[in-house]
C-alpha positions in Angstrom: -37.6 24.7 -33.6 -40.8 25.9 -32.6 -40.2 24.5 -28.9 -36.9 26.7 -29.0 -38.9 29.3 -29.8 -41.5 29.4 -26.8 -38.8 28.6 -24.4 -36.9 31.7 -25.5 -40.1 33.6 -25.4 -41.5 32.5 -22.3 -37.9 33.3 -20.8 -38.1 37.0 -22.1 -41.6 37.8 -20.8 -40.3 36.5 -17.3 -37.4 38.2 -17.4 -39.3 41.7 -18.6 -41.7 41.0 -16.1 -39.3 40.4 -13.3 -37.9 43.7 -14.1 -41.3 45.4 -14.7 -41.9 44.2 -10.7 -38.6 45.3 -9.8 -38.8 48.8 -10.6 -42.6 48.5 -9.6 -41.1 47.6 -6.2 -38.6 50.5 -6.6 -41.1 52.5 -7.7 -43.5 51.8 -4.8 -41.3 53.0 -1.6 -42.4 56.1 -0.6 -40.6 59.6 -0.2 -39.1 59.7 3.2 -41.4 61.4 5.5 -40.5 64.7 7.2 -40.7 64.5 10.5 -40.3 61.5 12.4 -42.4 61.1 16.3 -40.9 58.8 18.4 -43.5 58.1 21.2 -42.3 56.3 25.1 -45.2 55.6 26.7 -43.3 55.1 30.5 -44.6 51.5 31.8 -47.3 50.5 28.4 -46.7 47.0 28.5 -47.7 44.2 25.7 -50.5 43.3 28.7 -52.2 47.0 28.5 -51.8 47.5 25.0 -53.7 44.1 24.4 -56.0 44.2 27.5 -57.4 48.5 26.6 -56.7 47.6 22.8 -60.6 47.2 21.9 -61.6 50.0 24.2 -59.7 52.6 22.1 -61.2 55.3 19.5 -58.1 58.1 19.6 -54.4 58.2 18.8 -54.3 54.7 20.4 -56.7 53.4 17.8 -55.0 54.9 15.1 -51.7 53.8 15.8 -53.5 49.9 15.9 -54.1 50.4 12.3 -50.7 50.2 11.4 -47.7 48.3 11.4 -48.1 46.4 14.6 -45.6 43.9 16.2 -47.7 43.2 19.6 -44.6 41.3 21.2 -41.9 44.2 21.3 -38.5 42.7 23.5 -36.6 45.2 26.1 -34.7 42.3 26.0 -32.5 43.1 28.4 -32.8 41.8 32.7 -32.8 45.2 34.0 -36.0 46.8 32.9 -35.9 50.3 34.2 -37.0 53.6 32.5 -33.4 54.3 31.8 -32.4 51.8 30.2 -35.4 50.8 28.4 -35.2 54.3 27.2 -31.2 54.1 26.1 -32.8 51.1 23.4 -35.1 52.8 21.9 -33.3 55.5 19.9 -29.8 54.0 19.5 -30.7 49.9 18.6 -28.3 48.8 21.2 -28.9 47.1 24.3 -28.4 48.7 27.0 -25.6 47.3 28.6 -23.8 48.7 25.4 -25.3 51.7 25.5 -23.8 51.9 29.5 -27.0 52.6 30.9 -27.4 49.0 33.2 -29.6 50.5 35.3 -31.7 53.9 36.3 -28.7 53.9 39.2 -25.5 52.0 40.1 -22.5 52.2 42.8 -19.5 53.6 41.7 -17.1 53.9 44.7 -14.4 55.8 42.6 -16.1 58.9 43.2 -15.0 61.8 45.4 -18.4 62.4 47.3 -19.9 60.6 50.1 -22.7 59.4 48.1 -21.6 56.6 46.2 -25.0 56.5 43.9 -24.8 57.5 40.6 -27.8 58.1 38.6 -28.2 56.9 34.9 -28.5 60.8 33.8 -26.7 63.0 36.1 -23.2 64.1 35.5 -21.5 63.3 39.3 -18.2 65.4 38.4 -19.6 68.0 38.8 -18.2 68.6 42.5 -21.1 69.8 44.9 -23.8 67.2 43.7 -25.4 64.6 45.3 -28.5 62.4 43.5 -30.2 61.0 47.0 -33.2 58.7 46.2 -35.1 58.6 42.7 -38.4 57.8 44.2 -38.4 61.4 46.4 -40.7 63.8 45.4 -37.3 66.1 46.1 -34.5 64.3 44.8 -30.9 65.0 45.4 -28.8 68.3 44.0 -27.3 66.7 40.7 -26.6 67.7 37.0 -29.1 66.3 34.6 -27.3 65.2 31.5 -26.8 62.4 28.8 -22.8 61.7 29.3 -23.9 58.5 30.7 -25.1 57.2 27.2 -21.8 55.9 25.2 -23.6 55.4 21.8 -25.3 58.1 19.4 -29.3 58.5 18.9 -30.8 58.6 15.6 -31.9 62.2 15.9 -28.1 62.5 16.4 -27.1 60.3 13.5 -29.3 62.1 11.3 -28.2 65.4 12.3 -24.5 64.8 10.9 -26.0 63.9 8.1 -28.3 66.7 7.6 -27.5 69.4 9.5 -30.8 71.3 9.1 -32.3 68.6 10.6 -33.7 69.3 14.1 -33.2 66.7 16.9 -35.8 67.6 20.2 -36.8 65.8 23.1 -39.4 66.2 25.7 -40.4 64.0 28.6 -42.4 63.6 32.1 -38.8 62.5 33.1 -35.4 63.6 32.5 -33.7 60.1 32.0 -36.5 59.5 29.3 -35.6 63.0 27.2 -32.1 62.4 27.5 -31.3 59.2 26.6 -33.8 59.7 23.6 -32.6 62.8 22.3 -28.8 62.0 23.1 -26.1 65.1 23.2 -26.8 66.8 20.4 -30.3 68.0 21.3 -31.8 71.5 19.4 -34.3 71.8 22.3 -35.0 69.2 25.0 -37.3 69.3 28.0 -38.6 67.7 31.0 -40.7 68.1 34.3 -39.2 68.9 37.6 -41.2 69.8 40.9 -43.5 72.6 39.0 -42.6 73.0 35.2 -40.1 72.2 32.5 -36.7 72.8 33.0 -34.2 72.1 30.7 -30.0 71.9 30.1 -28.4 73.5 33.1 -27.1 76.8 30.8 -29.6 76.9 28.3 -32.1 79.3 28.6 -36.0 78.1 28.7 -37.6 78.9 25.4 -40.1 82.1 25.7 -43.3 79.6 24.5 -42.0 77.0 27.5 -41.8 79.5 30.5 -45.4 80.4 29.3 -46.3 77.5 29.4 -45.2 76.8 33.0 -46.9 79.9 34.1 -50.5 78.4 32.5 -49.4 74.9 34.2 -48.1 76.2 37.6 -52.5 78.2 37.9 -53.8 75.0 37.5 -51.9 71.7 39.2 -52.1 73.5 43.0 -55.7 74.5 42.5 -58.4 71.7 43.3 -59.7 69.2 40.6 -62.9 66.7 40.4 -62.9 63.5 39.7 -62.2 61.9 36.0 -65.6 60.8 34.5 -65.6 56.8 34.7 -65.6 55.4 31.2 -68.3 52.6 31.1 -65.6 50.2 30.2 -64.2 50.9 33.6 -67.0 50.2 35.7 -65.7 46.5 36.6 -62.3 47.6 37.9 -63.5 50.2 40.3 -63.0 47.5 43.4 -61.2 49.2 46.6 -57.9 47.0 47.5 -56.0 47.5 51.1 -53.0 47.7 51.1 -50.2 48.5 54.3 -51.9 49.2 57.2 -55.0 51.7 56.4 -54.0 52.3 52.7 -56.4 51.3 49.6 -56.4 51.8 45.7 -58.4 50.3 42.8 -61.0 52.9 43.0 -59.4 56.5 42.4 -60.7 59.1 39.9 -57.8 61.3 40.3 -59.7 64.3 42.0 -57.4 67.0 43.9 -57.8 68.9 46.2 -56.5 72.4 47.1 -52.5 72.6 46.8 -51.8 69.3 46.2 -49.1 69.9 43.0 -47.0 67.5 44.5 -49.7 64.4 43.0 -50.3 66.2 39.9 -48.0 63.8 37.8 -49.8 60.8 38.8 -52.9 61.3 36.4 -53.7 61.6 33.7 -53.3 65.6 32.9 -49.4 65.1 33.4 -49.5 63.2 29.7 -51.8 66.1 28.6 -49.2 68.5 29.7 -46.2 66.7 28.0 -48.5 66.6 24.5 -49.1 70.5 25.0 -45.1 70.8 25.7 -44.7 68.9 22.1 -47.2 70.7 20.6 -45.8 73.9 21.5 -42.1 73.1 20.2 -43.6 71.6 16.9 -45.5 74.7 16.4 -41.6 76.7 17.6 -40.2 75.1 15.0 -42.3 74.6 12.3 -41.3 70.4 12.4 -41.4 68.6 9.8 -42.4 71.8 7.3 -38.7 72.7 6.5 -36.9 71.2 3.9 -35.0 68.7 6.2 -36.1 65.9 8.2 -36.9 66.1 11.8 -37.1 64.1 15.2 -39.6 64.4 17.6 -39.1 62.3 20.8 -41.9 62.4 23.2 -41.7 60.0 26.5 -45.0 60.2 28.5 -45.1 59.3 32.2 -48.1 59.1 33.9 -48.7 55.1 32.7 -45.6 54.5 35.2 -46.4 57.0 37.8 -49.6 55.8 38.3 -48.9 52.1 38.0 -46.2 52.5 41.2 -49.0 54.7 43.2 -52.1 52.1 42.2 -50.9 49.5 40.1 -52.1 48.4 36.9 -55.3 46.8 37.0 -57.6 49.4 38.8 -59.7 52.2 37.9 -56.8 54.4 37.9 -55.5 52.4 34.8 -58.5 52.1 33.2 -59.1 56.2 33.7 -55.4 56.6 32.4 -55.7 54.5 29.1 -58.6 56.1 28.1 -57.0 59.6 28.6 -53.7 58.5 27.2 -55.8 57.2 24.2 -57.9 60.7 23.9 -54.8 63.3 24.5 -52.3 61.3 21.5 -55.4 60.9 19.3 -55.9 65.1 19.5 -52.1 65.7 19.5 -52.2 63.7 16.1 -55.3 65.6 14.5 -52.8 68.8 15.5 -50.2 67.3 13.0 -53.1 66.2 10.2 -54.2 70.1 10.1 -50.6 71.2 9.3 -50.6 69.1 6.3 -47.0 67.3 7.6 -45.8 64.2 6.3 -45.0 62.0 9.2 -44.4 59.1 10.9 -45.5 58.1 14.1 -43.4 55.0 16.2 -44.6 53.7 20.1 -43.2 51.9 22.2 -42.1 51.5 26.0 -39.4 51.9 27.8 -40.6 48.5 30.2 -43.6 46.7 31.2 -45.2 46.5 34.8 -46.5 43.8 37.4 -49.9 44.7 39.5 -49.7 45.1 43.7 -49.3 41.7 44.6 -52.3 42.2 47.1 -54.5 42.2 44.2 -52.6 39.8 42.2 -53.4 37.5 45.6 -56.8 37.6 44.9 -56.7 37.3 40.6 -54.7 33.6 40.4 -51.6 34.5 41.7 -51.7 33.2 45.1 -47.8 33.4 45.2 -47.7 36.9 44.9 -45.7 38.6 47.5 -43.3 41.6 48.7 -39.8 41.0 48.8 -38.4 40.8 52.4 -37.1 43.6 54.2 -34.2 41.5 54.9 -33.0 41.2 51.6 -30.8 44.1 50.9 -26.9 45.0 50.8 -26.6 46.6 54.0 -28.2 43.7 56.0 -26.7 40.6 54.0 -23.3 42.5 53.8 -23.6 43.2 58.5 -24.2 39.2 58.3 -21.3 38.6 55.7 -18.6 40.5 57.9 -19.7 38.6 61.2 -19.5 35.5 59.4 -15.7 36.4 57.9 -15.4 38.2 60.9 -13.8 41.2 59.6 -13.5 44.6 61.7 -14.9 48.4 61.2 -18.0 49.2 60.7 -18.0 50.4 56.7 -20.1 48.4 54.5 -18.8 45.6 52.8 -21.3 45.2 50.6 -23.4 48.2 48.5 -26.5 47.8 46.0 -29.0 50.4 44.9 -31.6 47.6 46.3 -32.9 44.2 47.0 -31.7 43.1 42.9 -30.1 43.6 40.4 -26.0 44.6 40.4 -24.4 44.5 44.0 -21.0 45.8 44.4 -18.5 44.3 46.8 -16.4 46.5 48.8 -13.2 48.1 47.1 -11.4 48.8 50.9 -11.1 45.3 51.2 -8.1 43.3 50.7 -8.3 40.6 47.1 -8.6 37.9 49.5 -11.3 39.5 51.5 -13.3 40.8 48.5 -13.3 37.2 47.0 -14.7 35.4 50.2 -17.5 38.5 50.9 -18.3 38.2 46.9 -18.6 34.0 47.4 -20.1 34.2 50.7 -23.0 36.6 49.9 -23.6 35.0 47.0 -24.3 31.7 48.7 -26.6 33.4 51.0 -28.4 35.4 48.6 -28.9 32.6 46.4 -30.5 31.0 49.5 -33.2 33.1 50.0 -36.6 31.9 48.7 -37.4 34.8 47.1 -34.3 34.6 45.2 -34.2 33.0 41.3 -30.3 33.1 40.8 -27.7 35.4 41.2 -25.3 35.5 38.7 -21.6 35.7 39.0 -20.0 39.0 36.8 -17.4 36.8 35.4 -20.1 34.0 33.7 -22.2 37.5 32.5 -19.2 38.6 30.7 -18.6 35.4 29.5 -21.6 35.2 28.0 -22.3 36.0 24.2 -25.5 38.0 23.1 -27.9 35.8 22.2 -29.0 35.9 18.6 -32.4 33.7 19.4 -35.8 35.0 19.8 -35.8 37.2 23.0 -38.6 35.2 24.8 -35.9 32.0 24.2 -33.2 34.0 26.4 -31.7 32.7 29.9 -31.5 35.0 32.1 -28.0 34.5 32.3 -28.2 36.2 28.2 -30.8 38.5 29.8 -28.2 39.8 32.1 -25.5 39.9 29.8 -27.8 42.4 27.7 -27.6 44.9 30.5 -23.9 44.5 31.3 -21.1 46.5 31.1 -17.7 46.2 32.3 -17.0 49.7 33.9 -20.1 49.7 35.1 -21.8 46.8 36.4 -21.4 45.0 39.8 -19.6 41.6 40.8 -22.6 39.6 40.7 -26.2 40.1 40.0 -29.5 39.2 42.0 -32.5 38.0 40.1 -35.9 37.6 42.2 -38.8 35.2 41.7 -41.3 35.7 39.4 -44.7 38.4 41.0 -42.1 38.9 43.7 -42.9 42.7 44.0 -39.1 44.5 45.1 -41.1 46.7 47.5 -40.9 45.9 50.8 -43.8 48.5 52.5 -45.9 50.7 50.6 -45.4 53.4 53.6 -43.6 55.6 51.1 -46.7 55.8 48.6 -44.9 53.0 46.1 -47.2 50.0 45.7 -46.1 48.6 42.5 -43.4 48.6 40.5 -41.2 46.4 37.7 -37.8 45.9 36.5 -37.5 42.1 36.4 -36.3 39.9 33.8 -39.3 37.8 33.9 -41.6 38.7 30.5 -44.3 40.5 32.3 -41.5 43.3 32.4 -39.8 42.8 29.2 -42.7 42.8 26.5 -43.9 46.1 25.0 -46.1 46.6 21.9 -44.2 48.6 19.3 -46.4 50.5 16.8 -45.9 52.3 13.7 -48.3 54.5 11.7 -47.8 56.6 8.7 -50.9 57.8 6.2 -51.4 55.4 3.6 -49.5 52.5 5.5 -50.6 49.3 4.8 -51.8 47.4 8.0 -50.5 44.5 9.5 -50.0 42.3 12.4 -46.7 40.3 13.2 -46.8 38.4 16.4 -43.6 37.0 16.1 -40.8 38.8 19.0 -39.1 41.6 17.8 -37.1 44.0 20.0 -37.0 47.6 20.8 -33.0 47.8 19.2 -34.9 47.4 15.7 -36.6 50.4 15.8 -34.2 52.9 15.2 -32.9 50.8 12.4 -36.5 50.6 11.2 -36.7 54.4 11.5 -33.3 55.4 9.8 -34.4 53.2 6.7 -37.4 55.7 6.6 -35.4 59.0 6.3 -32.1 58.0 4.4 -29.7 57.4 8.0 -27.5 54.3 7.4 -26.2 52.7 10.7 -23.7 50.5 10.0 -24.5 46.8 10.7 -21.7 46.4 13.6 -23.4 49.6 15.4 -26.7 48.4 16.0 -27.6 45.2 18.3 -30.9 45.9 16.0 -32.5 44.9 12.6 -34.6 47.2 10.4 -38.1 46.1 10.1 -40.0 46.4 7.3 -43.1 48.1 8.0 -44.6 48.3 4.4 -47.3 45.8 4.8 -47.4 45.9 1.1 -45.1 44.8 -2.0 -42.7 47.7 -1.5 -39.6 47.3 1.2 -39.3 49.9 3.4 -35.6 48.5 4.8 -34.5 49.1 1.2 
């Protein structure tokens, strides 16, 4: 009897206490936050983040004290600002997002140029996009009806339609395809100043801005002041014929504009751009929720023009770290409740002529050889087919190439097999893989540093979109063939060095923590809509929510 007694007992005080915990867990989660900052930093790899990481005291620092998951997966092959960006606010790879690449072919288009860019709308008769690394580009459209799925700032606006949804960017394919369609204000740099939507009038704070902006970047600048820290990487590397970097402070003369957004006070002006529409409209102090989506771009200029292990990196981290750190004291003062997320859109990979003297002696440039006009000339001599238009079209040496549509079936199938064959014979060349395996192929549901690259492919494939087969290069093969154009470095591999970002969340009062397992950039706007009440459903998201908490509560709840 009295057994019976403390068994009943005991089972009481654990079920009361299992409840007590319960609502204590309940009770724990805290109000949703009121204005949500989703940070891009353009090119940030996991290899910065961890090689600057003790050097930082600013924003940088701050966001380190946080929830931090050091081994962020763009998990996808093609690792390009656009469709690194396309992951970040929708949690879906890119492929389903549409966005396989920053540009594709698509010969079903009425103009000559058969290029399309990842956020230009080409039906617009009259437009061209030309070449994305051109200080002048082509005469297109900038806009988002590439993108096939919604944002969150979009989600969250049909939800609560006093929520404002803004973007601004260094870029326009960054502010696009993380502020989506339905955008309250979004902004990005071209030539001199912001522009925005073609028929939306600039914003009476943003044209005054461009008028301070457009007195400064023409007139001359000194040098950045060398941070101690960066003292070791100041080493001069040739490059080219008569070229050198590694040892840069970003000084300017008279007129030079056109190099302004390879520094450091590009990112400054993007955070001044931000600041001013917070300040617009009042974010995060209304009653509603709001999104804040900021991509900065100087990282990834500066990386192509110097790559990433000079002084010029060293100067920029530092900066980046300074300018984020005051743009955050800016939100502290107006007493907001917020919640800051960073990621990047894709890693990087150094010049390969300093990578030659650092370890990797088989560093190299891809050969000039290895692109679609060449292979496809040697393709139609081989078949022997007649005329001179190309058989063969690619945006460059990897990636999706596109086989000729004014060919017969039987001709497509042996220029598809027999460029294939001598692609894949190339010693520069990993694989190339054929589009019928790729669609074959099932996301993967492993860890994203387990994937093939056949399941790394498949995460940036889509069926209207990508091309009949797919070239992968070696590893620290750099796809730059001369640096004549001012392009030294550059990414967009499937290899790791390209795929791993650091994703970072901070919000007052968070709880700390490091998880170095792999997570991937489709969890974060899972992670985010948790925060602020936005359900995705399961089947919409190639993403998980993560829970951020660090302590007993469960911020996926």
């Amino acid at each position: 009897m009295q057994k019976s007694i403390i068994v009943t007992a005991l089972a009481t005080l654990i079920t009361f206490s299992g409840t007590a915990n319960a609502e204590d867990h309940k009770a724990a989660k805290a109000p949703d936050p009121k204005l949500v900052v989703a940070i891009s930093v353009d090119q940030f790899s996991a290899d910065l983040f961890a090689e600057y990481r003790s050097s930082f005291t600013g924003g940088l620092k701050r966001l380190a004290s946080g929830a931090v998951f050091p081994s962020g997966y763009q998990s996808h092959a093609a690792t390009e600002t656009c469709p690194g960006h396309s992951t970040i606010m929708t949690g879906v790879h890119s492929g389903r997002a549409g966005i396989i690449a920053n540009n594709w072919i698509d010969q079903s288009i009425k103009r000559e140029d058969k290029t399309v860019y990842c956020a230009e709308d080409e039906r617009i008769e009259g437009t061209s996009f030309g070449d994305i690394t051109a200080a002048t580009q082509g005469d297109y459209v900038a806009s988002s009806w590439h993108l096939l799925v919604p944002t969150l700032g979009e989600r969250l606006k049909k939800v609560s339609p006093k929520s404002r949804n803004i973007a601004v960017a260094g870029k326009d394919r960054s502010a696009l395809m993380m502020g989506g369609k339905d955008v309250d204000e979004i902004y990005w740099w071209k030539s001199n100043g912001f522009v925005t939507l073609n028929g939306r009038d600039m914003s009476a704070s943003m044209t005054a801005l461009n008028k301070t902006i457009g007195e400064k970047i023409n007139k001359a600048r000194p040098a950045y002041a060398v941070p101690a820290h960066c003292e070791a990487r100041n080493a001069r590397i040739m490059h080219g014929d008569d070229k050198s970097v590694g040892d840069y402070a970003f000084q300017r003369p008279d007129g030079a504009a056109q190099i302004f957004r390879g520094s450091p006070d590009f990112d400054a002006a993007v955070i001044t751009a931000a600041t001013s529409l917070l300040n617009d409209h009042k974010l995060g102090q209304g009653e509603a929720t709001d999104v804040l989506s900021i991509s900065l771009a100087a990282t990834d200029y500066i990386g192509h023009a110097f790559g990433t292990a000079g002084l010029e990196m060293c100067i920029q981290m530092s900066a980046l770290d300074q300018s984020m750190g005051e743009f955050f004291n800016i939100l502290d003062s107006k007493g907001i409740d917020y919640v800051v997320m960073l990621t990047a859109d894709h890693g990087g990979l150094d010049l390969p002529e300093r990578m030659r003297l650092q370890g990797v002696p088989t560093a190299q440039r891809v050969k000039a050889e290895l692109n679609a006009k060449t292979i496809g000339a040697a393709v139609a001599k081989q078949l022997n087919l007649e005329g001179d238009k190309p058989v063969l079209y690619a945006d460059g040496p990897f990636g999706d190439y596109y086989v000729s549509l004014d060919l017969s079936e039987k001709q497509k199938k042996q220029v598809k097999d027999s460029a294939m064959a001598l692609i894949a014979a190339h010693t520069q060349v990993e694989v190339v893989l054929d589009r019928d395996d790729i669609s074959a192929t099932e996301i993967s549901s492993e860890a994203p540093e387990e994937w093939t690259l056949l399941q790394r492919a498949r995460a940036s494939f889509h069926p209207d979109r990508s091309g009949d087969f797919v070239v992968l290069l070696k590893k620290a093969i750099t796809p730059i063939a001369t640096t004549a154009r001012g392009y030294v470095a550059t990414h967009g591999s499937p290899w790791d060095y390209d795929r791993r970002v650091p994703m970072l969340f901070w919000r007052a009062g968070i709880q700390h923590f490091e998880q170095p397992l792999s997570v991937m950039t489709v969890d974060i706007a899972p992670t985010l809509a948790a925060l602020i009440g936005v359900d995705i459903p399961a089947e919409e998201t190639d993403g998980k929510c993560l829970d951020i908490d660090g302590g007993p509560a469960n911020s996926c709840e």
